[in-house]
Predicted model as a PDB file, atoms N, CA, C, CB and O in Angstrom, pLDDT in the B-factor column:
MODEL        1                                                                  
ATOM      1  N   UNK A   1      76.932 137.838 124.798  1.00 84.00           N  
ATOM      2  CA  UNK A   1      76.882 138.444 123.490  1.00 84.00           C  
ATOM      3  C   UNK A   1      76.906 137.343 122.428  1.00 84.00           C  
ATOM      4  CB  UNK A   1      78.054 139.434 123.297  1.00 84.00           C  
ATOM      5  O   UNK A   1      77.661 136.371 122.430  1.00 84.00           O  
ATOM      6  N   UNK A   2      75.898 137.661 121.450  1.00 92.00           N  
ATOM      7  CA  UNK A   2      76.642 136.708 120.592  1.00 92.00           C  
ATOM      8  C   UNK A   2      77.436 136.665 119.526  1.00 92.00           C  
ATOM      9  CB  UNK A   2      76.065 136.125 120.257  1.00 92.00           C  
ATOM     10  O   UNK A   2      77.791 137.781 119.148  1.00 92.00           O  
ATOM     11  N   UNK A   3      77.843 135.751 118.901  1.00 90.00           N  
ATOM     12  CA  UNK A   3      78.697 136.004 117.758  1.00 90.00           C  
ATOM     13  C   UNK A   3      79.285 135.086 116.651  1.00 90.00           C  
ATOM     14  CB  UNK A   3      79.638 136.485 118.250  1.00 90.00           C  
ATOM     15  O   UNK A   3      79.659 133.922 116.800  1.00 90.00           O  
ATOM     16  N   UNK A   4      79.300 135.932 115.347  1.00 92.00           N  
ATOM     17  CA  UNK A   4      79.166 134.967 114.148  1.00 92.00           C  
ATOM     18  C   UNK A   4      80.799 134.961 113.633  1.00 92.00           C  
ATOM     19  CB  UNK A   4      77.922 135.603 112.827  1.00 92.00           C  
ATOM     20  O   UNK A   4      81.702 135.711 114.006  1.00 92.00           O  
ATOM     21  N   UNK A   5      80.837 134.083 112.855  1.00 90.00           N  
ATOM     22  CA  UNK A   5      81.817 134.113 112.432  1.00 90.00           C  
ATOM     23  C   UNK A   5      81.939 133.944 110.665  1.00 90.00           C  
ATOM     24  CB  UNK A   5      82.379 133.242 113.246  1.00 90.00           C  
ATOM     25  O   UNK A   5      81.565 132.909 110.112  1.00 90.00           O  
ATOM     26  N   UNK A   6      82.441 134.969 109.998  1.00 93.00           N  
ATOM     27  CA  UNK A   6      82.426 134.881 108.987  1.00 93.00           C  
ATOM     28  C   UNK A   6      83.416 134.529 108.241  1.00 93.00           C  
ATOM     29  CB  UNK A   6      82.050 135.611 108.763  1.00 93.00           C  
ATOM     30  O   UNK A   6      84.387 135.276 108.363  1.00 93.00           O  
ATOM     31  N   UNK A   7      83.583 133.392 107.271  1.00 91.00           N  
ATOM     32  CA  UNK A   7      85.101 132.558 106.410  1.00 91.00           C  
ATOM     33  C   UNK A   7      84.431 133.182 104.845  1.00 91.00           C  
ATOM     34  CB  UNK A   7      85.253 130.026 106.540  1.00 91.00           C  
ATOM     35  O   UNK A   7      83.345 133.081 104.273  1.00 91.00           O  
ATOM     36  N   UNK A   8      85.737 133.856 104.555  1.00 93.00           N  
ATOM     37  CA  UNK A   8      85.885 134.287 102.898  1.00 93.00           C  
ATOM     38  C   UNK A   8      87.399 133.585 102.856  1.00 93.00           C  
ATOM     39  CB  UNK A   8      85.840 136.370 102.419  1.00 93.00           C  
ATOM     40  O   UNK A   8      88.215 133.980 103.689  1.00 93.00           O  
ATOM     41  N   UNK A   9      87.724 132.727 102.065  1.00 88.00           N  
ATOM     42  CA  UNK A   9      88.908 132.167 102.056  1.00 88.00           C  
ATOM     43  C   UNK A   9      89.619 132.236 100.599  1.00 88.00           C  
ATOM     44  CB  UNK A   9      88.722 130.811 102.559  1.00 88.00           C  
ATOM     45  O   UNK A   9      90.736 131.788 100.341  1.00 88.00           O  
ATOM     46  N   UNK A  10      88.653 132.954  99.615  1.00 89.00           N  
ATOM     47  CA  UNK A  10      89.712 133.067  98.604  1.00 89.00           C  
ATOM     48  C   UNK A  10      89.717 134.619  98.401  1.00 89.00           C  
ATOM     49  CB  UNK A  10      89.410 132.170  97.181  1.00 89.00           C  
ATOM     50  O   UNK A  10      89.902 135.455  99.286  1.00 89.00           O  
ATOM     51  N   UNK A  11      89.399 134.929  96.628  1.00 91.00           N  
ATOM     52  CA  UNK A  11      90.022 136.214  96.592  1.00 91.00           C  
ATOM     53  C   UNK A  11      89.936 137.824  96.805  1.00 91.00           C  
ATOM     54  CB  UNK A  11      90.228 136.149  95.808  1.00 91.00           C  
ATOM     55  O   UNK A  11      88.981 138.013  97.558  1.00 91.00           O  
ATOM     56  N   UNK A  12      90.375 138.726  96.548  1.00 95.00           N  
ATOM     57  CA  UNK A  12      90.133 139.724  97.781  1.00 95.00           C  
ATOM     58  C   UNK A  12      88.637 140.275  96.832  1.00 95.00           C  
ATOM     59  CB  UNK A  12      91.753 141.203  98.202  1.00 95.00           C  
ATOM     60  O   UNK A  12      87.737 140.869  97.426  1.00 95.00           O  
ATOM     61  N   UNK A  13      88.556 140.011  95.482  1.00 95.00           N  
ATOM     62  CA  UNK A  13      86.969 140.897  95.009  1.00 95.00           C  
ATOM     63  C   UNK A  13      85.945 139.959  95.555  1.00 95.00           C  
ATOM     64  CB  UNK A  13      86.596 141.119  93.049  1.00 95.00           C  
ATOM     65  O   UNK A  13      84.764 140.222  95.332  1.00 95.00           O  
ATOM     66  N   UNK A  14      86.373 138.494  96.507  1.00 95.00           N  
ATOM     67  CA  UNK A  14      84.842 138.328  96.431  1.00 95.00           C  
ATOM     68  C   UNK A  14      84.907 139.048  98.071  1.00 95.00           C  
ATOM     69  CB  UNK A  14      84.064 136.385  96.138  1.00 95.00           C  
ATOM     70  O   UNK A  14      84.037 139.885  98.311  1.00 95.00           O  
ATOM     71  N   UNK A  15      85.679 138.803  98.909  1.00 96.00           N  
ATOM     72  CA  UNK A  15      85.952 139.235 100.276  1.00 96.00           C  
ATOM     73  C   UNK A  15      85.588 140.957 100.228  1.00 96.00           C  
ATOM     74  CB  UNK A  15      87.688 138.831 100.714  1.00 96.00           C  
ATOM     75  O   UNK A  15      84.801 141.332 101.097  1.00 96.00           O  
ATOM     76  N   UNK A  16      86.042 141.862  99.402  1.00 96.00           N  
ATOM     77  CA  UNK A  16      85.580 143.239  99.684  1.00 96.00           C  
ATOM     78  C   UNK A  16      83.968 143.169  99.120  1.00 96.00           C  
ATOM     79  CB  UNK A  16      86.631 144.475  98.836  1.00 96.00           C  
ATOM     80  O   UNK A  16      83.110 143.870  99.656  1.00 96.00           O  
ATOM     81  N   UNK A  17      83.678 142.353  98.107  1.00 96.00           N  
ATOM     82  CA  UNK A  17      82.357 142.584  97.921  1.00 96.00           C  
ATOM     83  C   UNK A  17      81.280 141.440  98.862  1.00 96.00           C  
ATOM     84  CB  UNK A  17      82.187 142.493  96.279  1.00 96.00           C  
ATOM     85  O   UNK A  17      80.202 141.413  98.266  1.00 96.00           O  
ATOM     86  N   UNK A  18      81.244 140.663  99.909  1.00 96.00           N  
ATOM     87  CA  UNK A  18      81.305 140.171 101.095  1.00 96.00           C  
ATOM     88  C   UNK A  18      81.283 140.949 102.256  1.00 96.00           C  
ATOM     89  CB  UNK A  18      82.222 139.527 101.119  1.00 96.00           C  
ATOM     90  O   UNK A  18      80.449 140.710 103.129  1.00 96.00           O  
ATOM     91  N   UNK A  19      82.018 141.763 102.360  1.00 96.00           N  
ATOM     92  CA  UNK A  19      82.270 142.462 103.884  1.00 96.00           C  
ATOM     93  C   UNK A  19      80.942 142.969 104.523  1.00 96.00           C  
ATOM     94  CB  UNK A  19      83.321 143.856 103.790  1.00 96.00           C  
ATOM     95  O   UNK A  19      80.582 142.730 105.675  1.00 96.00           O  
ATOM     96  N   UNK A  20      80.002 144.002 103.225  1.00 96.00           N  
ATOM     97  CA  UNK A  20      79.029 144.587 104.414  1.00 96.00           C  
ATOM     98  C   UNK A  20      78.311 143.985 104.535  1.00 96.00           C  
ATOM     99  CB  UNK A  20      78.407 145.674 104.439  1.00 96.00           C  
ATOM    100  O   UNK A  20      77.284 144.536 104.932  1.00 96.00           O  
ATOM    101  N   UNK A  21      78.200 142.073 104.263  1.00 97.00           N  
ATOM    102  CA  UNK A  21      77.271 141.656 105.291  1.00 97.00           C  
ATOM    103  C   UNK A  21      76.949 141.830 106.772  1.00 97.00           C  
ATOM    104  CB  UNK A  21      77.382 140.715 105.246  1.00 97.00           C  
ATOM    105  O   UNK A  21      75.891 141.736 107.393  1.00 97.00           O  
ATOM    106  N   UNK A  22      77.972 142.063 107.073  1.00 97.00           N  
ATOM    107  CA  UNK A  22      78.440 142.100 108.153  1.00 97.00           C  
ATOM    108  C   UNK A  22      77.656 143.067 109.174  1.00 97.00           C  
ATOM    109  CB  UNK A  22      79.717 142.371 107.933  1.00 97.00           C  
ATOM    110  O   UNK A  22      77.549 142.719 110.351  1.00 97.00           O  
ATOM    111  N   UNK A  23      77.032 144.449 108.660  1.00 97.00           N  
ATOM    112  CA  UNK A  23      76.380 145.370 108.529  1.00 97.00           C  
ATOM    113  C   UNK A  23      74.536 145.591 108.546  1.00 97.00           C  
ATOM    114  CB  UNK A  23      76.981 145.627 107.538  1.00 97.00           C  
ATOM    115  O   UNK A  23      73.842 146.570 108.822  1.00 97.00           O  
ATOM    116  N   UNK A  24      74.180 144.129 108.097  1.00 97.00           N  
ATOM    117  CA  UNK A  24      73.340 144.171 108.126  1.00 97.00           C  
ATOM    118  C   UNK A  24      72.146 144.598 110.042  1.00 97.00           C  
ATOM    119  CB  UNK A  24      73.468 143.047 107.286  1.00 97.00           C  
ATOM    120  O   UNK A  24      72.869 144.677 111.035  1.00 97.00           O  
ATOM    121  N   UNK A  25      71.142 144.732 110.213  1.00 96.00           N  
ATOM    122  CA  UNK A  25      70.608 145.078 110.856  1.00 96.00           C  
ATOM    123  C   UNK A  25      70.271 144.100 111.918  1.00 96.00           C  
ATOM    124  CB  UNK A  25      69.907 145.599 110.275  1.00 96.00           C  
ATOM    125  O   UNK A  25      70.551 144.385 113.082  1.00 96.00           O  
ATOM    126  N   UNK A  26      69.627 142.840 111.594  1.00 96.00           N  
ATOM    127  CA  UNK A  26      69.715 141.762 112.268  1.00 96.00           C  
ATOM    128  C   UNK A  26      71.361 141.388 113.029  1.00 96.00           C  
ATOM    129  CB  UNK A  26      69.205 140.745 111.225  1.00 96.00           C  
ATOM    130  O   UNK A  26      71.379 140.564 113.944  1.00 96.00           O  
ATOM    131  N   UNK A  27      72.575 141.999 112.611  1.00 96.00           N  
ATOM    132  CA  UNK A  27      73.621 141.535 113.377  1.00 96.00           C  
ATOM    133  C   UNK A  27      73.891 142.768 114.623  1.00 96.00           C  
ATOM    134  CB  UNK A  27      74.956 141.243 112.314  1.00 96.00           C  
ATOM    135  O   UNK A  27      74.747 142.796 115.507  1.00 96.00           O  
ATOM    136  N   UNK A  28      73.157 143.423 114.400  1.00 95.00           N  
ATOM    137  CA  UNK A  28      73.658 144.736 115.525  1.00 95.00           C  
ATOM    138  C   UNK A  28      74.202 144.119 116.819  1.00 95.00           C  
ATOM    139  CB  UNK A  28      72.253 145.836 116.060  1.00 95.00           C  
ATOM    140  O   UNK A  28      73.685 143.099 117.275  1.00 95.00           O  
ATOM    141  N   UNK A  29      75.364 144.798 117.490  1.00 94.00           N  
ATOM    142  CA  UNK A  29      75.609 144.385 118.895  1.00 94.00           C  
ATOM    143  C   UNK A  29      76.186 142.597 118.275  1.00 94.00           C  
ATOM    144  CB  UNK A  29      73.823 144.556 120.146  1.00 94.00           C  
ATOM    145  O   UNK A  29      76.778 142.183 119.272  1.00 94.00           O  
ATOM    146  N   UNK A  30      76.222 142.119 117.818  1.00 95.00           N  
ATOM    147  CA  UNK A  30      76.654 141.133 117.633  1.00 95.00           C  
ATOM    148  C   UNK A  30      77.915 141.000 117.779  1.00 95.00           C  
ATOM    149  CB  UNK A  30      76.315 140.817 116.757  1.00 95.00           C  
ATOM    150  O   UNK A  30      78.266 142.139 117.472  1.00 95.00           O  
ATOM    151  N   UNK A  31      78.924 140.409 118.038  1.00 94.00           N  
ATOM    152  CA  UNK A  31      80.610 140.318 117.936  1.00 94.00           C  
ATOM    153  C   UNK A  31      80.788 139.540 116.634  1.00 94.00           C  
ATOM    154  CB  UNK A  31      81.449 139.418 119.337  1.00 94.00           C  
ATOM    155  O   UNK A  31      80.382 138.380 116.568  1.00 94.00           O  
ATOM    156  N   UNK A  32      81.391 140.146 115.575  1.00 95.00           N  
ATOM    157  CA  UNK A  32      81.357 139.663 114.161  1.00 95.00           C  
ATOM    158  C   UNK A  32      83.507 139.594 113.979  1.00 95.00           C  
ATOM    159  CB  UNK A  32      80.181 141.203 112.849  1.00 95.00           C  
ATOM    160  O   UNK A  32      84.412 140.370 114.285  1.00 95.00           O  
ATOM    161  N   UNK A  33      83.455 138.526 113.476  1.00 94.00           N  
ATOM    162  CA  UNK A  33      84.733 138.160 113.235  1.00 94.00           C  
ATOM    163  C   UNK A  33      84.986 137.382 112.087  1.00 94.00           C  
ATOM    164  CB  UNK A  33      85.187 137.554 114.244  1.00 94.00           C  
ATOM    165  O   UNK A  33      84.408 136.309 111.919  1.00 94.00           O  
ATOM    166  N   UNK A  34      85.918 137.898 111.171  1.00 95.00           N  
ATOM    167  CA  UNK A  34      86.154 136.945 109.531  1.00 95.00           C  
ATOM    168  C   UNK A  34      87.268 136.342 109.814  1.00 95.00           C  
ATOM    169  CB  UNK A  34      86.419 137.834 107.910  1.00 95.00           C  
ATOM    170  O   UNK A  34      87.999 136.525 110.788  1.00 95.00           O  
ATOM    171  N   UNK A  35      87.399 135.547 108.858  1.00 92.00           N  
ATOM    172  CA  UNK A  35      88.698 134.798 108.702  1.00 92.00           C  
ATOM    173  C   UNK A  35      88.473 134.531 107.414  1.00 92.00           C  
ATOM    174  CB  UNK A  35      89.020 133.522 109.611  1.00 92.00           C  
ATOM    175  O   UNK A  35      87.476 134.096 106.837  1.00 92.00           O  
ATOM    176  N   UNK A  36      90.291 135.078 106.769  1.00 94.00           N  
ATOM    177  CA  UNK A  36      90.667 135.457 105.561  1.00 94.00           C  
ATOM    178  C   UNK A  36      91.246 134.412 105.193  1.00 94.00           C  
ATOM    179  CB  UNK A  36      91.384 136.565 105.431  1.00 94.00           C  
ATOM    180  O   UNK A  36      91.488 133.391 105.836  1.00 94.00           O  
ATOM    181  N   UNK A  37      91.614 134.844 103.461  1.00 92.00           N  
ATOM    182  CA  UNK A  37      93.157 134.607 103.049  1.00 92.00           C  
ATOM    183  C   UNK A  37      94.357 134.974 103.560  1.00 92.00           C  
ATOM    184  CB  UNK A  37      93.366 135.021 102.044  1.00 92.00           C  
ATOM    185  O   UNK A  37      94.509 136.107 104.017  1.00 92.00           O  
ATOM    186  N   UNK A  38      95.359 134.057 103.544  1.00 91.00           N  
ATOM    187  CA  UNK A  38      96.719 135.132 104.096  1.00 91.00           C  
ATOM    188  C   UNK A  38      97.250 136.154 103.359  1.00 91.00           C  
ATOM    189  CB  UNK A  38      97.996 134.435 104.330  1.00 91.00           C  
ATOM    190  O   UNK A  38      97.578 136.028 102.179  1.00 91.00           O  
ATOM    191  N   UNK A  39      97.307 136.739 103.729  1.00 95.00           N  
ATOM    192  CA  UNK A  39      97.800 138.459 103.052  1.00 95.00           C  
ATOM    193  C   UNK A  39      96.869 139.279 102.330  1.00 95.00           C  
ATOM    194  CB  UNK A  39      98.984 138.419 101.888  1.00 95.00           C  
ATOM    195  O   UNK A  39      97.306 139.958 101.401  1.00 95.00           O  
ATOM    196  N   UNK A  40      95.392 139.324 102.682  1.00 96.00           N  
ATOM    197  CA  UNK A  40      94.320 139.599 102.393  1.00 96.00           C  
ATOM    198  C   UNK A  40      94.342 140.762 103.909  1.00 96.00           C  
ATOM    199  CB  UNK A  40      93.261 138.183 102.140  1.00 96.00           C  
ATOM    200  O   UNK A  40      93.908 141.886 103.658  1.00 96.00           O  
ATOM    201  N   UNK A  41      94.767 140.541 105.239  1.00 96.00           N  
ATOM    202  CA  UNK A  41      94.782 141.600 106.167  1.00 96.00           C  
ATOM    203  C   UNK A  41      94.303 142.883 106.023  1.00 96.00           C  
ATOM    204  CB  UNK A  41      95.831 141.767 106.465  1.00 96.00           C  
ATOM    205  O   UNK A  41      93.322 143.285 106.648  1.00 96.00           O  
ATOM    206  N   UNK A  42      94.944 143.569 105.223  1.00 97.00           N  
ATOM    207  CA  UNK A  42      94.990 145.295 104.400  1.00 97.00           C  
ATOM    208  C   UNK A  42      93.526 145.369 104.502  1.00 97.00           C  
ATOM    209  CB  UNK A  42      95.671 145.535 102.402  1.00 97.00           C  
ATOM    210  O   UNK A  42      92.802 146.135 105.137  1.00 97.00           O  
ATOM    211  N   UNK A  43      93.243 144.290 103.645  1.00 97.00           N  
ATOM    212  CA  UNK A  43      91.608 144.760 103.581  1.00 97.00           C  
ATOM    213  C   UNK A  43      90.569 145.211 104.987  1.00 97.00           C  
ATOM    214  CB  UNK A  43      90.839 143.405 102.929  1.00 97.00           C  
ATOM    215  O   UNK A  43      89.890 146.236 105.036  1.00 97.00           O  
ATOM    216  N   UNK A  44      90.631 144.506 105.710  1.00 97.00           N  
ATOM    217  CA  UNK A  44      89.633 144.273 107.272  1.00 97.00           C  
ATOM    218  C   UNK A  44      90.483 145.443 107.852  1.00 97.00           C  
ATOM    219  CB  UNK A  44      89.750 142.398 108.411  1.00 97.00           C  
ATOM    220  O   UNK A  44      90.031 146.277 108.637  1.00 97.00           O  
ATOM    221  N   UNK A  45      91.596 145.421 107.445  1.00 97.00           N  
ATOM    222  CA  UNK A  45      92.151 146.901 108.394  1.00 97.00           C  
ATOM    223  C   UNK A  45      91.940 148.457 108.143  1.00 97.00           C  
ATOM    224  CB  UNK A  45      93.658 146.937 108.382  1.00 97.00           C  
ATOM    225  O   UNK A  45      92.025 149.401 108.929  1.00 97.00           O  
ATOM    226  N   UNK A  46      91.690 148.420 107.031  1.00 97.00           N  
ATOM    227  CA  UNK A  46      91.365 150.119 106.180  1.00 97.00           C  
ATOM    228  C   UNK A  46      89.874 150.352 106.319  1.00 97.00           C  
ATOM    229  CB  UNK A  46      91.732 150.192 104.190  1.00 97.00           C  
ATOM    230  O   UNK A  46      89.378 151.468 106.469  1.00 97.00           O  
ATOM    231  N   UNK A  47      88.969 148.829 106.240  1.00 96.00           N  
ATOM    232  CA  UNK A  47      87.499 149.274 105.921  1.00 96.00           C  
ATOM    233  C   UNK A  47      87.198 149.829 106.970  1.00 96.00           C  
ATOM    234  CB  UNK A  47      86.451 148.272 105.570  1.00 96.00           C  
ATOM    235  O   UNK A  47      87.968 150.007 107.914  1.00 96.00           O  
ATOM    236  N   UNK A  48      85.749 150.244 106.899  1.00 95.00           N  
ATOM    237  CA  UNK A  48      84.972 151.472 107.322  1.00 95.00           C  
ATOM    238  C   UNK A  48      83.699 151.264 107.507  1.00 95.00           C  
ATOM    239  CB  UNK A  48      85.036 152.512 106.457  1.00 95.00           C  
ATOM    240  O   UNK A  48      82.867 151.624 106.674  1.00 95.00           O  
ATOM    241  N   UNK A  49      83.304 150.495 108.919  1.00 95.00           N  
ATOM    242  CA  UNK A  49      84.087 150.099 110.158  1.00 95.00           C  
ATOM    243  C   UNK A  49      85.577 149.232 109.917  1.00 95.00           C  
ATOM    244  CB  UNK A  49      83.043 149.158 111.043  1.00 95.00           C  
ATOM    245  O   UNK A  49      85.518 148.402 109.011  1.00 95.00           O  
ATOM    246  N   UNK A  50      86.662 149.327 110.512  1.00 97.00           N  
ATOM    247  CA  UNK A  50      87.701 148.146 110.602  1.00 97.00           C  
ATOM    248  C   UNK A  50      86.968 146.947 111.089  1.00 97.00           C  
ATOM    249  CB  UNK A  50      88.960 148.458 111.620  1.00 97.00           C  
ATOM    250  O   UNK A  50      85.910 147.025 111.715  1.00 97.00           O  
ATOM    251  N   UNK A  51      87.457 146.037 110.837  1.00 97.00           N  
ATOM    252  CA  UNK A  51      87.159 144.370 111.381  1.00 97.00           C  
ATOM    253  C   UNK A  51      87.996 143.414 111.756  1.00 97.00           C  
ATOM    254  CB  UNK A  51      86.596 143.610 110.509  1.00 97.00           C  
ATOM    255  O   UNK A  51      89.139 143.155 111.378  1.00 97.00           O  
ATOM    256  N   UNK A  52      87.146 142.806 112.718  1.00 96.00           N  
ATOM    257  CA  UNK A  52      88.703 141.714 113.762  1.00 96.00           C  
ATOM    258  C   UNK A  52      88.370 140.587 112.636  1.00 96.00           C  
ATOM    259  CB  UNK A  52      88.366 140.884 116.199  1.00 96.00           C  
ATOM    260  O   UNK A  52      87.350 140.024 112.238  1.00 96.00           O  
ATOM    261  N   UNK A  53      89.688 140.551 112.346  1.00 95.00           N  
ATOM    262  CA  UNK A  53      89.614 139.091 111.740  1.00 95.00           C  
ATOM    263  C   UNK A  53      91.154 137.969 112.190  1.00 95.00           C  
ATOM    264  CB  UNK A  53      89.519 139.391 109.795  1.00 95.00           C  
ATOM    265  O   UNK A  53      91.963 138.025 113.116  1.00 95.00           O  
ATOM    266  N   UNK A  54      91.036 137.300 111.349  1.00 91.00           N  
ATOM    267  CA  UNK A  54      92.357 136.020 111.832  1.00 91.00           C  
ATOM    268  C   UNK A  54      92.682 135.678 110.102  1.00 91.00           C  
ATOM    269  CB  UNK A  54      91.544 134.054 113.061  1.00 91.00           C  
ATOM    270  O   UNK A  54      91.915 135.196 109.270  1.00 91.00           O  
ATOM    271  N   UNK A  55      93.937 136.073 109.965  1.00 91.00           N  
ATOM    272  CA  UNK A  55      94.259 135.540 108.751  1.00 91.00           C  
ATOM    273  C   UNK A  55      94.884 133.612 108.135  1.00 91.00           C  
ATOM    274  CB  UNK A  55      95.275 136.607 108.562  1.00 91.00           C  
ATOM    275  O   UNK A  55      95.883 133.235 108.749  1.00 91.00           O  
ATOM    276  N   UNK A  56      94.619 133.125 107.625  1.00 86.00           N  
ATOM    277  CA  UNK A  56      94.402 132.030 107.388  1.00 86.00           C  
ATOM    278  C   UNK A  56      95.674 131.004 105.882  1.00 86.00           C  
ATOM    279  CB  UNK A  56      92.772 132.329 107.128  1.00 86.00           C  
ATOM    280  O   UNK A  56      95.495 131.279 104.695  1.00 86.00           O  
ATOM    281  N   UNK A  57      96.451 130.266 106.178  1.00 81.00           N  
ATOM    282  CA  UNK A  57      97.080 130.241 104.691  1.00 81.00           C  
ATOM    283  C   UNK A  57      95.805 128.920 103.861  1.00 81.00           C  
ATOM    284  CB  UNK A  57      99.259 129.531 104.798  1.00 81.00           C  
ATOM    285  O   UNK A  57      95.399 127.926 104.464  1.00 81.00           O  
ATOM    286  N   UNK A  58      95.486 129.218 102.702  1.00 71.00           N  
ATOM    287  CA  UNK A  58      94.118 128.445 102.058  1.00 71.00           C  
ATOM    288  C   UNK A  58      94.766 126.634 102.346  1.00 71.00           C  
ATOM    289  CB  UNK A  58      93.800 128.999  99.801  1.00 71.00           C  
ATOM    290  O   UNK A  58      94.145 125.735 102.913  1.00 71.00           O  
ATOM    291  N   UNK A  59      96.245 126.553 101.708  1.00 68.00           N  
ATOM    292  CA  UNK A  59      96.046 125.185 101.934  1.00 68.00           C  
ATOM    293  C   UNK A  59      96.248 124.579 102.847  1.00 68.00           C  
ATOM    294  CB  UNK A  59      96.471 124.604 101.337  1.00 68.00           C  
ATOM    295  O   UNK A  59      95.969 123.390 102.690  1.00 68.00           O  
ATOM    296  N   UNK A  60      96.659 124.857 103.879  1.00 60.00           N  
ATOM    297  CA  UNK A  60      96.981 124.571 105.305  1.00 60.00           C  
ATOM    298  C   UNK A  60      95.595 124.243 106.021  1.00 60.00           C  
ATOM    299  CB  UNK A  60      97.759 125.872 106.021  1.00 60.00           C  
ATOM    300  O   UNK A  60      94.841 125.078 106.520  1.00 60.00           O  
ATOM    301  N   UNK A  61      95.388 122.730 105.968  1.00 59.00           N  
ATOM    302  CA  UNK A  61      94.183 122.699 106.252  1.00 59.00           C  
ATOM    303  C   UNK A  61      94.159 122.025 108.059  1.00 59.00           C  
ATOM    304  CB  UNK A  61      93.434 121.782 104.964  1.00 59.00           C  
ATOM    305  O   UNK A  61      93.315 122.323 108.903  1.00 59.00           O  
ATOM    306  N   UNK A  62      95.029 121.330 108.199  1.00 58.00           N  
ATOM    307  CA  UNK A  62      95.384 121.181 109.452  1.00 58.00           C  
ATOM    308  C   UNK A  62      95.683 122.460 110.371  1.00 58.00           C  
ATOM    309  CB  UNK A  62      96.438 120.376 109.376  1.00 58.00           C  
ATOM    310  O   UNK A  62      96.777 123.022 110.315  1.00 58.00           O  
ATOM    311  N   UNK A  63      94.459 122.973 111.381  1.00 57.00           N  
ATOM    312  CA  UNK A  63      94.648 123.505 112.690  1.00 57.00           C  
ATOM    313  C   UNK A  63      93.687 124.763 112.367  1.00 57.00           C  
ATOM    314  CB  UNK A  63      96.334 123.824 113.172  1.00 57.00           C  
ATOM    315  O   UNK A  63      93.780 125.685 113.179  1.00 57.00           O  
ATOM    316  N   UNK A  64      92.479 124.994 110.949  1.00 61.00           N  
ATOM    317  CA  UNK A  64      92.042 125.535 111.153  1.00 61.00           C  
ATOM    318  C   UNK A  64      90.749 125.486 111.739  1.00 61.00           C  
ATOM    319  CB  UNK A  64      92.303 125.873 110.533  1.00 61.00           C  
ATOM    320  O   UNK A  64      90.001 126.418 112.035  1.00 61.00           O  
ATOM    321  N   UNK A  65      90.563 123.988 111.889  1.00 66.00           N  
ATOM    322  CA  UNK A  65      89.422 124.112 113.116  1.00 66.00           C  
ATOM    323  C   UNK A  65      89.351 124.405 114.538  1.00 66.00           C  
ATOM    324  CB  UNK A  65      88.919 123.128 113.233  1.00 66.00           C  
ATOM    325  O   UNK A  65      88.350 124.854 115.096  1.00 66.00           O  
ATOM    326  N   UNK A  66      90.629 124.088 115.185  1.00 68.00           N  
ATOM    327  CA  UNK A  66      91.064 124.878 116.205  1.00 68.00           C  
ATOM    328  C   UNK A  66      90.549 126.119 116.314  1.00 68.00           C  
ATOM    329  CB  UNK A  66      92.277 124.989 116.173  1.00 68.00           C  
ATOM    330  O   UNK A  66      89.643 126.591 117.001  1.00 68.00           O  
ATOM    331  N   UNK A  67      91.489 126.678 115.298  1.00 69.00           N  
ATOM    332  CA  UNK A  67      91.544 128.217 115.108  1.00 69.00           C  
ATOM    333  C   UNK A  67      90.276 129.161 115.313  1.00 69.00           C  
ATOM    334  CB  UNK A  67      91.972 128.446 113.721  1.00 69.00           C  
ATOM    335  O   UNK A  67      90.030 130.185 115.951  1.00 69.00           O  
ATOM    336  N   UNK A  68      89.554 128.248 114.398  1.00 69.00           N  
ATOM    337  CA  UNK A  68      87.953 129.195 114.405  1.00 69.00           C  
ATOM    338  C   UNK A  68      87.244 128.682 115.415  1.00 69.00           C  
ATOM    339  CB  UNK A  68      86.868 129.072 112.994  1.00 69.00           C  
ATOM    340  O   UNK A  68      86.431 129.479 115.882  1.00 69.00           O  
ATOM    341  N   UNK A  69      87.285 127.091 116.165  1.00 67.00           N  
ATOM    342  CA  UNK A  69      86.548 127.159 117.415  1.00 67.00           C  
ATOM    343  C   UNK A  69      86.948 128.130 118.326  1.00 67.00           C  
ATOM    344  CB  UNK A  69      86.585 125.989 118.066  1.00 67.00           C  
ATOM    345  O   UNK A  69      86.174 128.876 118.927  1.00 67.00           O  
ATOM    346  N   UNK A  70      88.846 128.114 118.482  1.00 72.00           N  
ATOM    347  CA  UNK A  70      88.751 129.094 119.765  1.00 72.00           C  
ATOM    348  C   UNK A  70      88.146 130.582 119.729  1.00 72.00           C  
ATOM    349  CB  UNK A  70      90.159 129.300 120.251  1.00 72.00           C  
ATOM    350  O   UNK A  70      88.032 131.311 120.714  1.00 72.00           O  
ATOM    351  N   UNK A  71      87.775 130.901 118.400  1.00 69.00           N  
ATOM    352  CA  UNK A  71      87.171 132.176 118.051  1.00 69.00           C  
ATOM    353  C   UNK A  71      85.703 132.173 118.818  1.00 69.00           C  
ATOM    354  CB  UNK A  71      87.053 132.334 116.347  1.00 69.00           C  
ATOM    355  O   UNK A  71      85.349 132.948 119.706  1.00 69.00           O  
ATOM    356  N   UNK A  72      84.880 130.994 118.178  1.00 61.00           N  
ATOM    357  CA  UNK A  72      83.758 130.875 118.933  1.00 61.00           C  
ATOM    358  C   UNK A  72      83.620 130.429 120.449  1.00 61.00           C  
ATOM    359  CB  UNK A  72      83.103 130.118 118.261  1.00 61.00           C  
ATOM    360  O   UNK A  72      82.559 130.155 121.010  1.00 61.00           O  
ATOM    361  N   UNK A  73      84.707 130.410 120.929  1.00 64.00           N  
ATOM    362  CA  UNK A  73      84.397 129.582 122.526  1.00 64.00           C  
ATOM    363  C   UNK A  73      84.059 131.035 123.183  1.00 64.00           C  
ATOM    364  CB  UNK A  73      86.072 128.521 123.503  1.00 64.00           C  
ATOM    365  O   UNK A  73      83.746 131.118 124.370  1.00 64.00           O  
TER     366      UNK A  73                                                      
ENDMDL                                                                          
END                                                                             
């Protein structure tokens, strides 16, 4: 399968107005996964579809490449 990974890392109007990329037609069947702001969660959990995401703190910049490779492995 494949799968993208989508980073919105700041605030929640650009992230809710962002999301239905996700939606588009070319991603069908795709495994789609965001990674947020921290305490941005609420959002990916209520929408409609819900969405897997990984929440993120912005300045903590050490270990988020980890983070999002092990997403893509």
């Amino acid at each position: 399968m494949k799968r993208i990974l989508l980073i919105r890392l700041d605030k929640i109007g650009d992230l809710i107005c962002s999301m239905p990329v996700d939606q588009v037609s070319f991603l069908e069947g795709w495994d789609k996964h965001w990674v947020i702001a921290k305490g941005l969660g609420f959002v990916p959990e209520n929408a409609d579809p819900q969405r897997k995401f990984l929440e993120l703190k912005k300045r903590r910049r050490q270990g988020i490449s980890a983070k999002t490779q092990s997403l893509l492995a």
